[in-house]
C-alpha positions as CSV (number, residue, x, y, z in Angstrom):
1,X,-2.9,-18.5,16.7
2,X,-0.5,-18.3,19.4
3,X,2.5,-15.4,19.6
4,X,4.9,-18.2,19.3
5,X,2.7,-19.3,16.0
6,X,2.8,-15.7,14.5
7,X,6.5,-15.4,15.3
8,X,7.2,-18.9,12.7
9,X,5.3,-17.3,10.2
10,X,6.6,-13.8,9.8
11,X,6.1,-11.9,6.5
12,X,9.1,-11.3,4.5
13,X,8.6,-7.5,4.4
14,X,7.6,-7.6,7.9
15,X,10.3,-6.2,10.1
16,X,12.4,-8.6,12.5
17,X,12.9,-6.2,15.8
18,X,10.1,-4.9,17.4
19,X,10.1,-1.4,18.4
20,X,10.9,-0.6,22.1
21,X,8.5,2.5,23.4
22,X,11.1,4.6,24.7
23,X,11.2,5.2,28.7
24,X,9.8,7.8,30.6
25,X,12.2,10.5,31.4
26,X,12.7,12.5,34.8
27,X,12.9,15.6,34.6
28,X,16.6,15.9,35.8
29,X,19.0,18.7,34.4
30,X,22.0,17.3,34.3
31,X,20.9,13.6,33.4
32,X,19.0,15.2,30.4
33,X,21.8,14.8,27.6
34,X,22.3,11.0,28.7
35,X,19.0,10.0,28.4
36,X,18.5,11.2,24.9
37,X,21.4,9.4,23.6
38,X,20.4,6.3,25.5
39,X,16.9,6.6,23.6
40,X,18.7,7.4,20.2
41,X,20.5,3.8,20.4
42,X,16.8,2.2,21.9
43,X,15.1,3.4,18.4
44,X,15.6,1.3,15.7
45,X,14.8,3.2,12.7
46,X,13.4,0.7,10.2
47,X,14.3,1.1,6.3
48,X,11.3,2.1,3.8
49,X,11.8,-1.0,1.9
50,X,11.0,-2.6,5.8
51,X,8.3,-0.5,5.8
52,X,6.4,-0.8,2.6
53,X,4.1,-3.5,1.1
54,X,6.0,-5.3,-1.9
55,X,5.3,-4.2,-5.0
56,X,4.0,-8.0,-6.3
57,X,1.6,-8.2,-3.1
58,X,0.6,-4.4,-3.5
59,X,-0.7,-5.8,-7.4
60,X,-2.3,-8.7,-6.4
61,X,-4.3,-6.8,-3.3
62,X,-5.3,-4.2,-5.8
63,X,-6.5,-7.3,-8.5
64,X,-8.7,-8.8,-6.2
65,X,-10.1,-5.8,-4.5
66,X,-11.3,-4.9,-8.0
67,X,-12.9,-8.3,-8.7
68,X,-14.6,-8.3,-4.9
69,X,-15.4,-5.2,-4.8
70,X,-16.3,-4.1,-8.4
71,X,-18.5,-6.9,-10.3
72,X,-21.2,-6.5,-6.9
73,X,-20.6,-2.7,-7.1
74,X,-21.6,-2.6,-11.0
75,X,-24.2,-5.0,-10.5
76,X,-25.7,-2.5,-8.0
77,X,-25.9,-0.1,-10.0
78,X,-26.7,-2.3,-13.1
79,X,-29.9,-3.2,-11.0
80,X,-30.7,0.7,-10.9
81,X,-30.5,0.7,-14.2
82,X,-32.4,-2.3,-15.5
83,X,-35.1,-1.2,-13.1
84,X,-35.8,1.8,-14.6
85,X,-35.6,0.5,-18.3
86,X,-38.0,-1.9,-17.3
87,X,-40.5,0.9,-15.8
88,X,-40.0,2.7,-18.7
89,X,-40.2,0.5,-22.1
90,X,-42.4,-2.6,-20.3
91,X,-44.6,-1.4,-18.2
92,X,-43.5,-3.6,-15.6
93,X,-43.1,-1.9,-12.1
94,X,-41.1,-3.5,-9.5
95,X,-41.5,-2.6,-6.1
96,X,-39.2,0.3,-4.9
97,X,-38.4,-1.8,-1.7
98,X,-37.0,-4.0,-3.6
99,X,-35.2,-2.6,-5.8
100,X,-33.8,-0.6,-2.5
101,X,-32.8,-3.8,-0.9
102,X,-31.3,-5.5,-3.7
103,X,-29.2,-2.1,-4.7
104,X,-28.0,-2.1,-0.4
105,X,-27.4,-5.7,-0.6
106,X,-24.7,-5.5,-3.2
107,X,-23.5,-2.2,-2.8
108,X,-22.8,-3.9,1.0
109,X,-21.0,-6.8,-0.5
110,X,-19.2,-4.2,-2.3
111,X,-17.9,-2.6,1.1
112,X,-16.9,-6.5,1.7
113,X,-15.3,-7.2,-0.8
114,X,-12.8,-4.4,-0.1
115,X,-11.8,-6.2,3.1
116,X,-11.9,-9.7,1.5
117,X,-9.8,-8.5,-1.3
118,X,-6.9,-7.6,0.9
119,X,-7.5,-10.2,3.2
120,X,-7.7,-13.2,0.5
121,X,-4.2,-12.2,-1.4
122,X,-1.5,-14.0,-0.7
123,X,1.2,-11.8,1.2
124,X,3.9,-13.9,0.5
125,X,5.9,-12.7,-2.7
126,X,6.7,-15.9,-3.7
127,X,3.2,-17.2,-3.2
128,X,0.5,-17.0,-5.9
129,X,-2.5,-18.0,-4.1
130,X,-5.5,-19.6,-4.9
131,X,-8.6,-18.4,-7.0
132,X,-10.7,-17.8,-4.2
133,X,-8.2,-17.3,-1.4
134,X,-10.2,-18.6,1.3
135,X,-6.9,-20.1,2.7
136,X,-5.3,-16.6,2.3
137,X,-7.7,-15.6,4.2
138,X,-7.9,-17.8,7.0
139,X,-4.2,-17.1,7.6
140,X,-4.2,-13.6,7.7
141,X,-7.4,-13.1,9.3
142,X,-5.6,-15.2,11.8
143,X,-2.6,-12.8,12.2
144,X,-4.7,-9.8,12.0
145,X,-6.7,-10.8,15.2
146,X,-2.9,-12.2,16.6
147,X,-1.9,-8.6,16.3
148,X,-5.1,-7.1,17.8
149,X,-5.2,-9.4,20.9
150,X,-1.5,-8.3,21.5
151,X,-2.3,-5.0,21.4
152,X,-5.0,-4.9,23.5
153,X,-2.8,-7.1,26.1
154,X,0.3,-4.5,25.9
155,X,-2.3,-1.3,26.5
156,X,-4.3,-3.0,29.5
């Protein structure tokens, strides 16, 4: 995705003006009270409502982070559990390896499903989203890396 690309599709709780970093000031006596005011006007102070995730998106992040995240976290620890019963009441003893890498695989896709959660709502208000939110998450996977590549551009 190009800047010009990521520009189009602005969030509406993302704020319009960029923030200016404000210049490097010599160390001059009397040009000391100038400069201040000159970086006062360069700030633009944005509002907390700018600032904040909306309250619909902040719900529908937290929604799916709890589905990706917390039917592979209970069925890690479901897995602990049904091991164990089964050791106890059947007799049947399943290798401790892999119980171990069963329990790390989806306690991993757990950790996952953290990221995915976030990433695969919708962060449009107006915009439901789909079930899945592989589209979501195409889009702002897309701006995410947008972001990082202008960041790494602006610090080198």
């Amino acid at each position: 995705m190009s800047a010009e690309e990521s520009e189009r599709s602005r969030l509406p709780f993302e704020p319009n003006k960029k923030r200016q970093k404000p210049a490097k000031t010599q160390s001059k006596p009397g040009a000391q009270p100038q400069e201040s005011s000159k970086q006062a006007d360069r700030k633009t102070a944005y509002t907390k409502e700018e600032m904040t995730i909306p309250q619909v998106v902040s719900q529908r992040m937290i929604r799916r982070v709890a589905g990706f995240c917390g039917v592979p976290t209970a069925l890690g620890i479901s897995t602990l559990v049904v091991s164990y019963l089964l050791a106890i009441y059947s007799d049947i003893q399943l290798p401790p390896i892999a119980v171990l890498l069963v329990n790390m695989g989806l306690f991993g896709l757990g950790v996952l499903g953290i990221t995915y959660g976030v990433l695969s709502a919708s962060w449009d208000e107006e915009k439901v989203g789909s079930l899945l939110g592989l589209r979501e998450f195409n889009t702002n996977w897309g701006r995410m890396v947008a972001v990082w590549r202008e960041t790494r551009q602006k610090n080198s």
